[in-house]
NUZA-372674 format. One record per residue: x, y, z of N, C-alpha, C, O, CB in turn; residue in one letter. Coordinates in steps of 0.05 Angstrom, whole numbers, padded with zeros to 5 digits, always signed. Each point is the difference from the previous one (the first is absolute). Glycine has a CB too. Layout:
<sites>
XYZXYZXYZXYZXYZA/...
</sites>
This chain:
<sites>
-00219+00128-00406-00020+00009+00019-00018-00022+00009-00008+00004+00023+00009+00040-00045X/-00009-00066+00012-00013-00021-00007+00000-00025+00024-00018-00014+00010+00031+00031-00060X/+00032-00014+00054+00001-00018+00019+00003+00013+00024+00003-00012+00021+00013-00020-00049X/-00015+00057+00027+00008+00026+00026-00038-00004+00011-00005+00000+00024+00057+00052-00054X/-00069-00054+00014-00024+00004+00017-00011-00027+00012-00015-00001+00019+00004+00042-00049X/+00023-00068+00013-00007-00019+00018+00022+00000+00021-00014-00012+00016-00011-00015-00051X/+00046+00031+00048+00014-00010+00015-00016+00026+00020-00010-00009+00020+00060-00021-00048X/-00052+00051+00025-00011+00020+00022-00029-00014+00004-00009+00007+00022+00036+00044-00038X/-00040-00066+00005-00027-00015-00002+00003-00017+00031-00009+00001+00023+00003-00007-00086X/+00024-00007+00049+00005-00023+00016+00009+00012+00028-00014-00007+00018+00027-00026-00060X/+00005+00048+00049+00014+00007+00024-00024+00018+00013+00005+00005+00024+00051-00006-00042X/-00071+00007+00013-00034+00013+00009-00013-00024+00011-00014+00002+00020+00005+00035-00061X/+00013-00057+00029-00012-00025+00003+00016-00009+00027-00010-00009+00020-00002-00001-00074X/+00026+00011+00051+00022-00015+00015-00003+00017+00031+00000-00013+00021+00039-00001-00069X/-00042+00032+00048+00007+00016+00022-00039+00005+00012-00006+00017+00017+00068+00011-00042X/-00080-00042+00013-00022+00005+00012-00010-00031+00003-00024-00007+00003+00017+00058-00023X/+00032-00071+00017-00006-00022+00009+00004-00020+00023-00009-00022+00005+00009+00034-00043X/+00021+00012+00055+00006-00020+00018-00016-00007+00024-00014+00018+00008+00051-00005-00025X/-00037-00031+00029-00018+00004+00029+00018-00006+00028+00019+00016-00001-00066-00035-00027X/+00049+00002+00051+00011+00001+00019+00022-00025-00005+00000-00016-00018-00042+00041+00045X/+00061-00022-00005+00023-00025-00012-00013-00032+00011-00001-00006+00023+00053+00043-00016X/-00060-00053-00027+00009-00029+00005+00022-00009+00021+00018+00015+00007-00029-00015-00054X/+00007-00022+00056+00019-00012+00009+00023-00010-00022-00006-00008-00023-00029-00002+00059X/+00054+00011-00030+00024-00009-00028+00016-00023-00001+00023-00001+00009-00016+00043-00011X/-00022-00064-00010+00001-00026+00002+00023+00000-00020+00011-00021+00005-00060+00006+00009X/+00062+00027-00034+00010+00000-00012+00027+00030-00011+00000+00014-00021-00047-00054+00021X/+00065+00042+00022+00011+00016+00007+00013+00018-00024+00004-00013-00021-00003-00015+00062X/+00006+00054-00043+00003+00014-00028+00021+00023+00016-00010+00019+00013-00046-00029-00047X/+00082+00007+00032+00008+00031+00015+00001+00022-00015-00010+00001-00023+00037-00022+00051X/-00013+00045-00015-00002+00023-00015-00014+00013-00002+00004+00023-00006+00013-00035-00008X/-00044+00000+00019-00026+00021-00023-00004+00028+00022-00006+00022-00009-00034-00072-00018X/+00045+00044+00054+00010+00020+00014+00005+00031-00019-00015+00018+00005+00036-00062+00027X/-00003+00048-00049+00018+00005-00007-00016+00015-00021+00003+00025-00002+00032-00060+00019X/-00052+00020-00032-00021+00011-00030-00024+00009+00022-00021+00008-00010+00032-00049-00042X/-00009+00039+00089-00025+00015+00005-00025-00020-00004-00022+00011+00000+00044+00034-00016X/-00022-00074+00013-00013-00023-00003-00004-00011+00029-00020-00015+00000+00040+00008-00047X/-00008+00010+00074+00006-00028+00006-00026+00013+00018+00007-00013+00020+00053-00015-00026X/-00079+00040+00014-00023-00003+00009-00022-00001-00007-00021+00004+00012+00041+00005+00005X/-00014-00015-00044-00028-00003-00018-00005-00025-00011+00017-00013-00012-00013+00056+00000X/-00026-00049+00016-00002-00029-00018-00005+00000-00036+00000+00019-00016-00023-00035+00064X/+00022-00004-00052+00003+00000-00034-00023+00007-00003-00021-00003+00012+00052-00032-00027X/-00020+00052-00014-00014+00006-00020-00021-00006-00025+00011+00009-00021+00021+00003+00043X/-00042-00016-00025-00016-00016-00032+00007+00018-00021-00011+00023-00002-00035-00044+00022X/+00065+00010-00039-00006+00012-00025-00014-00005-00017+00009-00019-00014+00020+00026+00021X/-00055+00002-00017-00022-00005-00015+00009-00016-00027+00019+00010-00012-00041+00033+00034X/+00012-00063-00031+00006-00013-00020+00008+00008-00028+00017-00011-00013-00040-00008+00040X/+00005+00044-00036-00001+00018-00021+00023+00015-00002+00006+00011-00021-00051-00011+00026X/+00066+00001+00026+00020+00022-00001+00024-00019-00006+00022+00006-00009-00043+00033+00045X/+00009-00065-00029+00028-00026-00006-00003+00015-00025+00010+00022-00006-00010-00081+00031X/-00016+00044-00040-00011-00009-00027+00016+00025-00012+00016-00007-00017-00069-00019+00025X/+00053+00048-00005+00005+00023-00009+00032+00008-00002+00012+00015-00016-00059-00007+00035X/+00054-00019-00003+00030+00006+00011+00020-00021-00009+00025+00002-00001-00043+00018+00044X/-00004-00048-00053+00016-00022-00010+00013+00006-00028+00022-00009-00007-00055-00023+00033X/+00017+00048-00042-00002+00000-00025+00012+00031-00010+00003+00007-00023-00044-00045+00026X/+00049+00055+00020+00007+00029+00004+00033-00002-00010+00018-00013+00011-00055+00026+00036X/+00037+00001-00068+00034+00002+00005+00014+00023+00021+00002+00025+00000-00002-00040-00052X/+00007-00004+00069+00014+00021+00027+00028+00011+00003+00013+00010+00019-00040-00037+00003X/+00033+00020-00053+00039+00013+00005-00008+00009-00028-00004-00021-00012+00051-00016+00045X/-00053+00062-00052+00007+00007-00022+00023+00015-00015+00006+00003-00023-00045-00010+00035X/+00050+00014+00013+00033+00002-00008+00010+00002+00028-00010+00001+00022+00011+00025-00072X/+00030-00026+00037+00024-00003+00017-00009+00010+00035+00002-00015+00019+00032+00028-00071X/-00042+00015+00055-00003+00011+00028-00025-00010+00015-00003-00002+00024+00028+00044-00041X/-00044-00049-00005-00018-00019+00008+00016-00025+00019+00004-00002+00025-00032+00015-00073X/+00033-00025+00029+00014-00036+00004+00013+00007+00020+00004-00023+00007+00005-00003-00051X/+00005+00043+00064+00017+00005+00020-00022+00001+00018+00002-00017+00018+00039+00041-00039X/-00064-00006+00021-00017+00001+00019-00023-00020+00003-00005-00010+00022+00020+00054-00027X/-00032-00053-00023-00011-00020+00007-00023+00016+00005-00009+00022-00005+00043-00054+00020X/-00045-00001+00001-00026+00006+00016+00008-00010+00018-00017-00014+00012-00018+00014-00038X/+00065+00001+00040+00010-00023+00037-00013+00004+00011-00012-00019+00008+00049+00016+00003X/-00049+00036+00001-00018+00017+00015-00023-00024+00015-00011+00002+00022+00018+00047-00060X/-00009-00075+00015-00024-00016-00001+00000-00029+00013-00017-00016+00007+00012+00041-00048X/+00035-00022+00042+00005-00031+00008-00005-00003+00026-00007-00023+00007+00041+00015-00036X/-00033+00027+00048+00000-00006+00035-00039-00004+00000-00009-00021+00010+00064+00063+00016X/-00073-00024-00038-00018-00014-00004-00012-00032-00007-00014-00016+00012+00023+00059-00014X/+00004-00040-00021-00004-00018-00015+00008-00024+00021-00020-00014+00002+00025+00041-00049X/+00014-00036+00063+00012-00014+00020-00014-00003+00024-00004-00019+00015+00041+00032-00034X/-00045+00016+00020-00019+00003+00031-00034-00028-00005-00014-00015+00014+00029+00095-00008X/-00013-00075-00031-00032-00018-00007+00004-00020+00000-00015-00015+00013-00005+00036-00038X/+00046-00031+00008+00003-00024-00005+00014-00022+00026-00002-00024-00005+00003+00048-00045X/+00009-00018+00072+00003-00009+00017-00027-00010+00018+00003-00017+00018+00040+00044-00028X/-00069-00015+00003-00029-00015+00012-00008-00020-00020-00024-00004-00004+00003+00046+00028X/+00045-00057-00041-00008-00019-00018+00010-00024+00009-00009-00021-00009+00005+00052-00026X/+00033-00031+00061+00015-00016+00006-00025-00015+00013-00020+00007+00012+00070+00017-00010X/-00037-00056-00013-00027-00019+00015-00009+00002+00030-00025-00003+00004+00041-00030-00034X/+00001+00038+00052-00011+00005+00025-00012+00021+00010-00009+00005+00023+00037-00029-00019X/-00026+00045-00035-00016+00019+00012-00024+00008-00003-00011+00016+00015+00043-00008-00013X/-00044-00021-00030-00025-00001-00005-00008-00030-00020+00018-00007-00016-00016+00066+00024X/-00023-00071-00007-00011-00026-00008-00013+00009-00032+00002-00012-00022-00014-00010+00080X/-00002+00048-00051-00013+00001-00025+00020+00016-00023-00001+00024+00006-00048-00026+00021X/+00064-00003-00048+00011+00004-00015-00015+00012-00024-00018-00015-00009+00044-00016+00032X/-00022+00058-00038-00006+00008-00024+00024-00004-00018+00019+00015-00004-00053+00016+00025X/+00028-00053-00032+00023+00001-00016-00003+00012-00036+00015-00005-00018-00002-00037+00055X/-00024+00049-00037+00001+00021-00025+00019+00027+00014+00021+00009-00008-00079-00024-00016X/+00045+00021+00044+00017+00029+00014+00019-00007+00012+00004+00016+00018-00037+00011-00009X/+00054-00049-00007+00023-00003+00011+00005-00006-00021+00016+00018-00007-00014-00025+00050X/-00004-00009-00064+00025+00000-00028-00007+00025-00011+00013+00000-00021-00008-00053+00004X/-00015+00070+00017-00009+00035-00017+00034+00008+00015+00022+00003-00011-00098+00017+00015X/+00065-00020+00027+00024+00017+00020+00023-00018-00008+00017+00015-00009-00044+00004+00055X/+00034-00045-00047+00026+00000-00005+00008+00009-00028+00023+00006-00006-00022-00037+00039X/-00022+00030-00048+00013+00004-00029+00012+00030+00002+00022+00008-00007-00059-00041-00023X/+00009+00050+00045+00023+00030+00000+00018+00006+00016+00012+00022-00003-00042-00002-00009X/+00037-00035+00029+00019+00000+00020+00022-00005-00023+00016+00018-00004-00043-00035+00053X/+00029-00010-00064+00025-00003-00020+00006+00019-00021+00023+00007-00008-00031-00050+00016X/-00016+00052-00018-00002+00018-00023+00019+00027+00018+00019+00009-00013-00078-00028-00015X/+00056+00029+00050+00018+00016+00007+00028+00000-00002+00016+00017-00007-00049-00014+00028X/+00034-00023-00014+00028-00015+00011+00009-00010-00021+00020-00013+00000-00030+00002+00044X/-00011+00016-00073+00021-00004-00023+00017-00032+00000+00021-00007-00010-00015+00065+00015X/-00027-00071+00010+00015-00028+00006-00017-00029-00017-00022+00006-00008+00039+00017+00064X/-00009-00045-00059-00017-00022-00008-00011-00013+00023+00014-00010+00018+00011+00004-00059X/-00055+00007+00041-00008-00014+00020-00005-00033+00001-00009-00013+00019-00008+00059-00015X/+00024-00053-00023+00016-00026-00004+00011-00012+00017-00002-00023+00008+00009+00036-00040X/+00006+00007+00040+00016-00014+00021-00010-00017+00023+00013-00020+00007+00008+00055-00018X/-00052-00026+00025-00016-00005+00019-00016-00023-00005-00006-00019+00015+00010+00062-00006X/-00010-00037-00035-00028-00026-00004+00005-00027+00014-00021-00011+00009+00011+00027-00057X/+00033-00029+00050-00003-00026+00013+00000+00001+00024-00008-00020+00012+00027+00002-00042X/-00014+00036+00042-00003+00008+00028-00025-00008+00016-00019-00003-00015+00045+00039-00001X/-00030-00039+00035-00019+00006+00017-00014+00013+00012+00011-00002+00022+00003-00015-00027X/-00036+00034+00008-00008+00026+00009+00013+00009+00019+00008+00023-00004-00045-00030-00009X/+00044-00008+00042+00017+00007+00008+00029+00017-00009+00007+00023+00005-00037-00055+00011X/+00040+00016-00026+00028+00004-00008+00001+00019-00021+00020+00014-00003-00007-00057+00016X/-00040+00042-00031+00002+00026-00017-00004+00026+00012+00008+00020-00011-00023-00045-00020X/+00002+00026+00059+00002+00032+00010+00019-00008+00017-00007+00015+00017-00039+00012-00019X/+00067-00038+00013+00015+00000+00013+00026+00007-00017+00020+00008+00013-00050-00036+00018X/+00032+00026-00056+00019+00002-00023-00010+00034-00004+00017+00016+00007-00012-00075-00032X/-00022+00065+00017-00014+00036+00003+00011+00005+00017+00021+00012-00003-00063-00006-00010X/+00034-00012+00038+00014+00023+00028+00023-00001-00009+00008+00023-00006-00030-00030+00051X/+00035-00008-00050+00041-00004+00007+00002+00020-00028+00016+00017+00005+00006-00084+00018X/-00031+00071-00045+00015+00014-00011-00014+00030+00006+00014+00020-00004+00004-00059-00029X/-00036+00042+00040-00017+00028+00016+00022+00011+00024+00002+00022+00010-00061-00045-00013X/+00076+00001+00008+00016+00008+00024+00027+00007-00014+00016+00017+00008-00041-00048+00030X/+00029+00013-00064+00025+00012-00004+00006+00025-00025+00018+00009-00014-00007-00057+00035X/-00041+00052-00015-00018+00035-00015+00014+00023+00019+00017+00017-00006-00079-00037-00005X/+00048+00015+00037+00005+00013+00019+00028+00007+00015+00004+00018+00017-00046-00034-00018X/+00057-00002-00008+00025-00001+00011+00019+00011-00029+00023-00007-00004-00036-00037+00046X/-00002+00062-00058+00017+00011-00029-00005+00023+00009-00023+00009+00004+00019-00038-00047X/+00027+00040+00046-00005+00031+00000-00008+00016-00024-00013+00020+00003+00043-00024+00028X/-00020-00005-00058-00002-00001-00023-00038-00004-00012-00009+00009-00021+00069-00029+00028X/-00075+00006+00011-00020-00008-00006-00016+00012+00016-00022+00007-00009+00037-00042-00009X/-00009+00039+00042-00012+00010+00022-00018+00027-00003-00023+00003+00007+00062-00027+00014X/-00024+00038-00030-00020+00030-00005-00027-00006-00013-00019+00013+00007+00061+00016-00017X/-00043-00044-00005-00021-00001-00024-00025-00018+00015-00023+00001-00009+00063-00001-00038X/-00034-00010+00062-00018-00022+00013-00016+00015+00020-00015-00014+00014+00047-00025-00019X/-00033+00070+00010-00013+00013+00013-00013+00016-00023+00013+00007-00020+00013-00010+00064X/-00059+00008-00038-00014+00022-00011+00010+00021+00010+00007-00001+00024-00043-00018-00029X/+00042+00043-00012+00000+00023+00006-00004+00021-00030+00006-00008-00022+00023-00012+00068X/-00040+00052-00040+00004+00011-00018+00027+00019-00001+00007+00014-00018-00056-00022+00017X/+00058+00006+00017+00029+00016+00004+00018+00000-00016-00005-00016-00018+00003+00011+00054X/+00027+00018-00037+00013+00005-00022+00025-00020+00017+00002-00001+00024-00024+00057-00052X/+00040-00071+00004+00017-00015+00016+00005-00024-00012-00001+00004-00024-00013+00017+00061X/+00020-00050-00032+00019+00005+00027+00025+00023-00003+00006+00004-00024-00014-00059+00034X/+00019+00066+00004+00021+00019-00001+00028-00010+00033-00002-00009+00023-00047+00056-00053X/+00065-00041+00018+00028-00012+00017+00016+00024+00002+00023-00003+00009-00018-00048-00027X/-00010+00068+00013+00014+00023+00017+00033+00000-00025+00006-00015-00019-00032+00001+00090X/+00038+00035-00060+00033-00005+00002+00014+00002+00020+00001+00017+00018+00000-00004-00052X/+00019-00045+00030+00014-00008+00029+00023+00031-00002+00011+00008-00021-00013-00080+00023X/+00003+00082+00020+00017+00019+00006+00035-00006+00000-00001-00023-00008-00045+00036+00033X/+00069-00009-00022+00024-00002+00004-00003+00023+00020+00014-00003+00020+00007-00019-00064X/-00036+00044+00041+00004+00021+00017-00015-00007+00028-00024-00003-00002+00029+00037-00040X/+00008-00037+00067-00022-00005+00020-00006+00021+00019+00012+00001+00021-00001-00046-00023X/-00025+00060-00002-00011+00022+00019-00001-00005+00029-00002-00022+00010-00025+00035-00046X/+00030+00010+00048+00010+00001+00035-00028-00008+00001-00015+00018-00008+00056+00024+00027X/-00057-00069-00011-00028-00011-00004-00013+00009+00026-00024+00003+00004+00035-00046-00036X/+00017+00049+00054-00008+00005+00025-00014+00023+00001-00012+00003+00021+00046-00026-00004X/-00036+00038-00029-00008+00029-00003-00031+00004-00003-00016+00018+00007+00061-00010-00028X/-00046-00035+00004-00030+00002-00007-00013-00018+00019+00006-00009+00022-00002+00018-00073X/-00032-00012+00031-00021-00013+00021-00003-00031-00004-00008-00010-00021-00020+00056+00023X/+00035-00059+00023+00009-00027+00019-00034-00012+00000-00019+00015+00005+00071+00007+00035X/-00054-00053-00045-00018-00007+00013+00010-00031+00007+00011-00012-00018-00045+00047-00004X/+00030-00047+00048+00007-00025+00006-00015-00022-00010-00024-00002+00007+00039+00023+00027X/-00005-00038-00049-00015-00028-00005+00013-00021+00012+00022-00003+00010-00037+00016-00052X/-00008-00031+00036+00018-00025+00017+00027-00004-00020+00014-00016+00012-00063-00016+00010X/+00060+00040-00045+00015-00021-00016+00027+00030-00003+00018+00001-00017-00068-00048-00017X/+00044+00066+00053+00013+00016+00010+00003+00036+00004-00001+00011+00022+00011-00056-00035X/-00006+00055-00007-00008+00026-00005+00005+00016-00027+00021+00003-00013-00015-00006+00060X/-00038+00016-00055-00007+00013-00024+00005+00027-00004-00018+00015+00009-00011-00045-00011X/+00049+00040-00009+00003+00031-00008-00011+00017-00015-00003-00009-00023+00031-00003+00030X/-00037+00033-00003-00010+00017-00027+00016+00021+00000+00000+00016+00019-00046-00025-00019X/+00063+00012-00021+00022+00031+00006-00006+00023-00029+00006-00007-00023+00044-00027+00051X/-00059+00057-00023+00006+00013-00023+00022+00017-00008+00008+00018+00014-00048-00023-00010X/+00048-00001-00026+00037+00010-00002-00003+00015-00031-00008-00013-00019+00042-00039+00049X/-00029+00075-00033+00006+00006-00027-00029+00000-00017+00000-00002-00025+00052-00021+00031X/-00072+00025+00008-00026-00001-00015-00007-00033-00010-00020-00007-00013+00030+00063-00006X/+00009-00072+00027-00006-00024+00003-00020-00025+00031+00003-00004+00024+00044+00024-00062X/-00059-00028+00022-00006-00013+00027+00017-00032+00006-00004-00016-00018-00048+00043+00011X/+00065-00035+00024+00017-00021+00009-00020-00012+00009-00022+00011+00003+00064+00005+00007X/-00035-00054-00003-00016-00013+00017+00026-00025+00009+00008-00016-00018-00066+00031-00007X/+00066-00016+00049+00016-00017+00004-00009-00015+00028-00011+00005+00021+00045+00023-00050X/-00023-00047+00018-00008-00030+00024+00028-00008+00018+00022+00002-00011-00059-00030-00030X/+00035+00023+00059+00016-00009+00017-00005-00026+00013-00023-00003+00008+00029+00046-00005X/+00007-00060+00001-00018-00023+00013+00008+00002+00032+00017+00018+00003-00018-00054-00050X/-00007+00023+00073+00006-00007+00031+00019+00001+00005+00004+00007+00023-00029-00030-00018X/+00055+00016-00026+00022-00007+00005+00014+00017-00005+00025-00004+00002-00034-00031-00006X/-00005+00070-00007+00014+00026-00004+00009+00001-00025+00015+00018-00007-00001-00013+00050X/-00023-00029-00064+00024-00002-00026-00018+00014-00020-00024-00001+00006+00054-00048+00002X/-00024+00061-00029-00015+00009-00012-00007-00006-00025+00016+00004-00018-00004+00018+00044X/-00043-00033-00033-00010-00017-00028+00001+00012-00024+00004-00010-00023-00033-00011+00048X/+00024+00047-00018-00004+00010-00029-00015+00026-00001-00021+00005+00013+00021-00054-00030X/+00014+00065-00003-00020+00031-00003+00007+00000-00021+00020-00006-00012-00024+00036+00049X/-00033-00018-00044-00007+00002-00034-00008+00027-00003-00016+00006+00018-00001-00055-00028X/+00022+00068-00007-00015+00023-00011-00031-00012-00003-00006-00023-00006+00051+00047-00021X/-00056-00009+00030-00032-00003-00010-00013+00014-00010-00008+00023+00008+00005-00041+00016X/-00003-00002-00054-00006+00015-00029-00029-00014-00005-00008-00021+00008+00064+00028-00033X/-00070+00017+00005-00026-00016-00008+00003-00006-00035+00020-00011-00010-00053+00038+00053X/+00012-00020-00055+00000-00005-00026+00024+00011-00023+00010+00022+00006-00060-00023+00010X/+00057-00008-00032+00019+00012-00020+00028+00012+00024+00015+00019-00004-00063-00002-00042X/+00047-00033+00067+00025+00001+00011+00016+00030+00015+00022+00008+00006-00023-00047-00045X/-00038+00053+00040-00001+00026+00017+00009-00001+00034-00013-00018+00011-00027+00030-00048X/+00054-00001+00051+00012-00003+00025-00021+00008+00010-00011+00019-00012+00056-00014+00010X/-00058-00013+00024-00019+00004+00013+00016+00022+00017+00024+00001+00004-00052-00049-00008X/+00001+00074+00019+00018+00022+00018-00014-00003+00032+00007+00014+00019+00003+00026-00065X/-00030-00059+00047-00012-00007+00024-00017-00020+00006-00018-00009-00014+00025+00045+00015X/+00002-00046+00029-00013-00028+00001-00004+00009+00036+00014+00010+00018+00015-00054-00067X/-00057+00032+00045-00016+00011+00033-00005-00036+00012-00010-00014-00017-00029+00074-00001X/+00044-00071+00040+00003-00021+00008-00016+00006+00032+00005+00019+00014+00042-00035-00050X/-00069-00010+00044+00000+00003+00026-00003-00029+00009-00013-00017-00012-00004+00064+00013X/+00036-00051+00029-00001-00024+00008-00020-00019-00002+00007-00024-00001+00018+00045+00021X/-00044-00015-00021-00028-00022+00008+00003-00013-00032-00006-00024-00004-00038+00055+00045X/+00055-00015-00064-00011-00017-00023+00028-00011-00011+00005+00003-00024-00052+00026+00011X/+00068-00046+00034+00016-00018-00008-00011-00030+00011+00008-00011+00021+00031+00050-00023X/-00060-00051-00020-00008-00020-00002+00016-00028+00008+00022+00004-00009-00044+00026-00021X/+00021-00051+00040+00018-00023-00008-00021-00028-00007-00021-00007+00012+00067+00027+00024X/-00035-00030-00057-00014-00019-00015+00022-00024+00004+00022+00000+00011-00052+00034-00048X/+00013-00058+00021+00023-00024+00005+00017-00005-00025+00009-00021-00008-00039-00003+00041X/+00033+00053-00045+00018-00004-00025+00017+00032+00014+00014+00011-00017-00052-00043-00036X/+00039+00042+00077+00015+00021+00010-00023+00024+00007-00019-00001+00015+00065-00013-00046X/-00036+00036+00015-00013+00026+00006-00011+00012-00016+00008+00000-00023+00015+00005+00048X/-00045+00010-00018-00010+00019-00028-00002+00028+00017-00016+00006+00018-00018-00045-00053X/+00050+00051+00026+00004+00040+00009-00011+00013-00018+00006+00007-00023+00038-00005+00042X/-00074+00004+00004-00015+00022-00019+00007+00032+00005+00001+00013+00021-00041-00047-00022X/+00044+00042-00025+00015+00034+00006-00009+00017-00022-00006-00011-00022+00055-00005+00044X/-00050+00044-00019-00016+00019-00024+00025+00014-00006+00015+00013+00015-00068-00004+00002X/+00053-00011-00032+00028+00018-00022-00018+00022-00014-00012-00010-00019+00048-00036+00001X/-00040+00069+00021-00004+00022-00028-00020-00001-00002-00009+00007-00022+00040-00009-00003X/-00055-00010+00049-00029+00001+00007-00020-00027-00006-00024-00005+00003+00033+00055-00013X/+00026-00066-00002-00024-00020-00016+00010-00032+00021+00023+00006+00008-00026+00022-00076X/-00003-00049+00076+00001-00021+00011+00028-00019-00021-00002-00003-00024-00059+00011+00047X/+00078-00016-00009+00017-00013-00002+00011-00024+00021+00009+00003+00023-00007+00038-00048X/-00005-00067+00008+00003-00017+00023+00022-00023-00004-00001-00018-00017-00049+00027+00027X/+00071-00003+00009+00026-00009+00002-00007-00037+00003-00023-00007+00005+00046+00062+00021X/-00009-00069-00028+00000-00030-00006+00038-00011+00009+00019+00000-00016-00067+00005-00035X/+00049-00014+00082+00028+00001+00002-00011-00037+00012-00021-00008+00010+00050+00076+00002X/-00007-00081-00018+00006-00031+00012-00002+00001+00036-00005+00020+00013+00045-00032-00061X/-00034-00013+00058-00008-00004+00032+00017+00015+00011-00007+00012+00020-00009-00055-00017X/+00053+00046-00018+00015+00003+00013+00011+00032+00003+00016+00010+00015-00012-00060-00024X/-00024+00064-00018+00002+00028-00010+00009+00001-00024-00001+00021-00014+00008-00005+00053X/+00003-00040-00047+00004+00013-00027-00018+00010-00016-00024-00001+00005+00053-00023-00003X/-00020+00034-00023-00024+00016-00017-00008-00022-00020+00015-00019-00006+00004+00073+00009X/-00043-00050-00015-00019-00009-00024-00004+00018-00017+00005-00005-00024-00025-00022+00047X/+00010+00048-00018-00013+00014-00024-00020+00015+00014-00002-00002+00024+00009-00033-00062X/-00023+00053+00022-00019+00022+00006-00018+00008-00019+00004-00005-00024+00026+00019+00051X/-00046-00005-00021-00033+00007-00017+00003+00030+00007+00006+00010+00022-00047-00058-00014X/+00034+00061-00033+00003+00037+00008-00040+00005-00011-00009-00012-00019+00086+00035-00004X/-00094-00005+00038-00025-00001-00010+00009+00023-00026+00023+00007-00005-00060-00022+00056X/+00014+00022-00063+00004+00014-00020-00023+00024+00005-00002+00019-00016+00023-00061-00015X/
</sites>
């Protein structure tokens, strides 16, 4: 309970800290994506480093899968106003705090960096922040959310007459919703008529979902693809498909 009330501490913190965007002397992509990229950085109060340094953040197994990633696009968002051209006055107590928890996440030796140059030490952070973002595997966890998930559906063999159901055009081609058999379908098509993939869509303990309500305005596109917001069974569910449609994964609310 201990480390559940500092991390909700902190994200209270976090979310009543931002103010208008900086100019970005020091470029960071994606954050688009975590809902970052028009906000400027954050301050995490020293007391919450201090707190979080010494916090054990994986106490078992389902822990250690999830982490605290949720933390890193922050944690990145700050530390990029440390790159030398972007600011002169340097706190360096609160940039080695942030990298230390930046590594402590990442479960990595920060060893690695010390000979580095400030430069090259956040320029070594972004590149692996990027090749965070580019894990699908890793990817879920690096977003706050209270939702139940990630969840991947079951890929179908059976493909439902998709034409039947309800069609919405995206740029990366066209999204189906079909209900068949008290099941709900979701199949993708891409521009070229070929067809990507249809998954049953299930929530917790691998229950088949029996309805999913979708409206055009809330198929999002980010620079990591799409985020399809849709209500299944009254509660918010938000689809996560690649640039080209393929699928990622999904958040079911509870």
């Amino acid at each position: 309970m201990r480390q559940h009330s500092i991390l909700l501490s902190l994200l209270f913190l976090t979310a009543t800290s931002f103010g208008q965007t900086k100019t970005n002397c020091f470029e960071i992509k994606y954050l688009d994506f975590f809902g970052l990229e028009l906000l400027d950085t954050m301050k995490f109060p020293a007391s919450e480093l201090d707190q979080l340094l010494i916090t054990d953040l994986a106490k078992n197994k389902k822990e250690k899968d999830r982490k605290t990633n949720f933390l890193i696009p922050f944690i990145v968002m700050q530390l990029k106003d440390y790159y030398p051209t972007c600011s002169t006055n340097i706190d360096t107590s609160t940039f080695r705090k942030l990298k230390q928890l930046y590594f402590k996440i990442r479960q990595s030796d920060i060893s690695i960096i010390n000979d580095k140059s400030i430069s090259n030490q956040l320029e070594f952070i972004r590149q692996d922040f990027y090749s965070q973002v580019q894990n699908d595997s890793l990817l879920p966890f690096m977003s706050y959310t209270l939702d139940d998930g990630p969840f991947y559906g079951q890929l179908s063999k059976y493909i439902p007459n998709y034409k039947k159901g309800i069609a919405y055009t995206t740029d990366f081609g066209k999204f189906f919703i079909t209900k068949y058999s008290n099941k709900v379908f979701v199949t993708v098509i891409n521009k070229q008529g070929k067809h990507l993939w249809t998954r049953i869509m299930t929530g917790n303990l691998n229950r088949q979902l029996t309805e999913i309500n979708l409206s055009k305005e809330n198929i999002k596109t980010t620079s990591l693809g799409y985020t399809i917001v849709m209500f299944s069974e009254g509660e918010a569910l938000k689809l996560y498909l690649k640039s080209n449609g393929d699928f990622r994964y999904y958040f079911h609310s509870w």
